[in-house]
C-alpha positions as CSV (number, residue, x, y, z in Angstrom):
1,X,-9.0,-27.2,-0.1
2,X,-5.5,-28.3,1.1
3,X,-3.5,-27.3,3.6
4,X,-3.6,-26.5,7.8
5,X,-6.6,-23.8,8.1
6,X,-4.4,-21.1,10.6
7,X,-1.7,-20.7,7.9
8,X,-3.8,-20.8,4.6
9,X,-4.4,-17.5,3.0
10,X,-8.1,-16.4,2.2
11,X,-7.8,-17.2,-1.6
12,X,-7.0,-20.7,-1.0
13,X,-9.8,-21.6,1.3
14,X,-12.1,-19.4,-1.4
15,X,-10.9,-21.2,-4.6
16,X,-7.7,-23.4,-4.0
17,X,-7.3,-24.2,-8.1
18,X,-6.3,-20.1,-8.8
19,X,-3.9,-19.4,-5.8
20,X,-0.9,-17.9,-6.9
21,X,3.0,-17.7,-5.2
22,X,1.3,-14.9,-3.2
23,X,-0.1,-17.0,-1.2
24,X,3.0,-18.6,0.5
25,X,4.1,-15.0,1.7
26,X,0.6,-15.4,3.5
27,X,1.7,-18.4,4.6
28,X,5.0,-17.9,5.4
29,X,3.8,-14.7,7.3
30,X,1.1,-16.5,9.6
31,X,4.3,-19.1,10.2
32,X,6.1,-16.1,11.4
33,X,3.6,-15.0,13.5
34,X,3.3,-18.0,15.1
35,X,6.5,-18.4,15.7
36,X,7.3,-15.4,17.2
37,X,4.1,-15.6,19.4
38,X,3.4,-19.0,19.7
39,X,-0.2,-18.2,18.9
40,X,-2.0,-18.3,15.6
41,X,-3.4,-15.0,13.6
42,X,-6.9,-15.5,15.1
43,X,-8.1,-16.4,18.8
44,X,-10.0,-19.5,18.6
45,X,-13.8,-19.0,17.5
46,X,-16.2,-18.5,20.6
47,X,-18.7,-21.1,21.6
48,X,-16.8,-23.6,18.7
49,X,-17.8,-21.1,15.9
50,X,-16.8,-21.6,12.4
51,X,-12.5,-21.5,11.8
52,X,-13.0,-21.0,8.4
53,X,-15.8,-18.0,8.2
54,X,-13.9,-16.3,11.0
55,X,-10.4,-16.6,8.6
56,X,-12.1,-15.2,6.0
57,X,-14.3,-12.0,7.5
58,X,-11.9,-10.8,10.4
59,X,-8.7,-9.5,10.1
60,X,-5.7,-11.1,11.7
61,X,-5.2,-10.1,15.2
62,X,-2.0,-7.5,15.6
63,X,1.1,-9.3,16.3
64,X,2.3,-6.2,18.6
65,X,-1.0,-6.6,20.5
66,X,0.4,-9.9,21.6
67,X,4.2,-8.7,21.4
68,X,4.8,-5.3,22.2
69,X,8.6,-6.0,22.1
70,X,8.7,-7.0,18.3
71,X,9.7,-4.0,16.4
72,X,7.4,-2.0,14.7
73,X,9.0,-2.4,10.7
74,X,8.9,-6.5,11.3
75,X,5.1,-6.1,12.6
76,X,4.7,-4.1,9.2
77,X,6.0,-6.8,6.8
78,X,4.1,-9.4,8.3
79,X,1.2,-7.2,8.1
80,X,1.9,-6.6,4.7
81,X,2.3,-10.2,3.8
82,X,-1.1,-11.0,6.1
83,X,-3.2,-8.5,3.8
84,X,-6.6,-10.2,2.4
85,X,-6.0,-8.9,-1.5
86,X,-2.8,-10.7,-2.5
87,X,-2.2,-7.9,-4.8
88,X,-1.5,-6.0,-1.5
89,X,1.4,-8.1,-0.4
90,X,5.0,-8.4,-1.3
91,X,4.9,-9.0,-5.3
92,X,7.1,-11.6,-4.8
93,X,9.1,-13.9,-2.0
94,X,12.4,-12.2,-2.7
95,X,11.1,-8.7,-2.1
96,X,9.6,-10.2,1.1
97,X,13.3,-11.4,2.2
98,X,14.7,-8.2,2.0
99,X,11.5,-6.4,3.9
100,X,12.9,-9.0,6.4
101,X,16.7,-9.3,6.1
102,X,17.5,-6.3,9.2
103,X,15.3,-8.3,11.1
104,X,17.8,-11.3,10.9
């Protein structure tokens, strides 16, 4: 496994050989999230619990929990992007830009 554990989608910690371009929109999505919040996806695990396990079986925290003020379609796309099942996301990064693009 490669990569820095609060940005990597589930299907890279799970098997990092099969990941597909899907999983930079997770990626690029957590970025996002940080960025906008300067926190990660998750709280920190309780009691120094295991990052990894807690990535995989908990679902990302809601950015507008954090930010009310970001607007509800951006919240959507990065939700979107931050889904578990790939499949679920954007289908590709150029789709994703345009989610974005009245955001910019």
């Amino acid at each position: 496994m490669r990569g820095t554990v609060p940005f990597m989608p589930p299907e890279q910690m799970r098997d990092f050989k099969t990941v597909t371009p899907l999983a930079d929109l997770y990626a690029t999505a957590a970025t996002l999230y940080y960025l906008l919040t300067c926190q990660y996806i998750y709280d920190e695990a309780d009691g120094g619990g295991d990052l990894i396990r807690m990535l995989l079986e908990n679902e990302p925290i809601p950015i507008r929990s954090r930010r009310p003020d970001i607007p509800k379609g951006l919240a959507d796309v990065i939700s979107k992007c931050l889904t578990r099942e790939p499949n679920d996301r954007y289908p590709d990064a150029a789709t994703m830009r345009r989610a974005l693009k009245p955001f910019c």
